[in-house]
N, C-alpha and C positions, 0 to 999 in steps of 0.2 A: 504494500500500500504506500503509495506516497503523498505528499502534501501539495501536489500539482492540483488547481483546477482542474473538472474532466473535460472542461473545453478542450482544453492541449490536446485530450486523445482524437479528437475531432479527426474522420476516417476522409475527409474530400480529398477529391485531389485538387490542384492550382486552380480552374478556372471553376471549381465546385463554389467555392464561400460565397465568391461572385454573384452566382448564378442563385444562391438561398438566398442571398439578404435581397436580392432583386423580387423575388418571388415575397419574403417576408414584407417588404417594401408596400408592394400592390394588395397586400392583403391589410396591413395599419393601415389602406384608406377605409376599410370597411369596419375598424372595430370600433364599437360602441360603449365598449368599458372595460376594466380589468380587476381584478380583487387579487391582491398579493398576499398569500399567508407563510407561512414558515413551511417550506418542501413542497407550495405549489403556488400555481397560477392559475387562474381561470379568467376566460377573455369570451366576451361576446360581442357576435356582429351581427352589423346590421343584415337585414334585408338584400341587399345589393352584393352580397359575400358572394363569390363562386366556389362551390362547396367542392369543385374537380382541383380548383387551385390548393385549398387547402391540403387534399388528401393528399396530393403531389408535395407539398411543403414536408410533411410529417412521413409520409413516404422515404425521402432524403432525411429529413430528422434521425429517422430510426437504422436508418443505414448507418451513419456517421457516429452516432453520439447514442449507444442504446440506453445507456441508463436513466435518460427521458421515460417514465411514463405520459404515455401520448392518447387522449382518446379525444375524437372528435362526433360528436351527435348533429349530423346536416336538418337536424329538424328543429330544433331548438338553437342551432348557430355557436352552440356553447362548444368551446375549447377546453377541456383540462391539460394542466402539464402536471408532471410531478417529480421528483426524485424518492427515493428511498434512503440515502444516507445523508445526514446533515449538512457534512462538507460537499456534497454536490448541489445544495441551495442557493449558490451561488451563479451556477450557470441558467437559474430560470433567469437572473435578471438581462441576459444577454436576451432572450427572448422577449422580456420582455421589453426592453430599450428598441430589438430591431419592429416589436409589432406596434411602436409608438412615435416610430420615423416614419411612415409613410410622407 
């Protein structure tokens, strides 16, 4: 175990990051709120979400970075993230910063 962020393990290759935060990008124009708690995040959007974009997002998520828990409900627009160990609570905040740039 080390004291590295699990961001570092991040599996993309070069023009991968790019091509997420582009995607995460397009998607913070649709989100309508966020509630930050200790080892998660939940984020709702609006209406106008395209719920292919997202699965594709989380898709790439789960490939790179597993220790994301990741569930998305396209009916209710709600996002959960989560982690399971405390020292990885710090990588929900990268998500949630890139889903409040849009």
């Amino acid at each position: 175990m080390t004291d590295e962020l699990p961001i570092a393990e991040c599996g993309l290759d070069l023009p991968g990051p790019a091509a997420q935060q582009e995607r995460y990008g397009r998607l913070a124009d649709s989100v309508t709120g966020m509630e930050r708690r200790p080892g998660r995040l939940r984020v709702l959007f609006g209406t106008d979400v395209d719920p292919a974009l997202v699965e594709a997002t989380l898709a790439v998520e789960r490939r790179c970075c597993a220790f994301f828990r990741l569930e998305f409900d396209a009916r209710t627009r709600r996002l959960e993230i989560g982690v399971e160990r405390p020292e990885q609570d710090p990588a929900i905040d990268a998500l949630r910063f890139a889903l409040s740039s849009g």
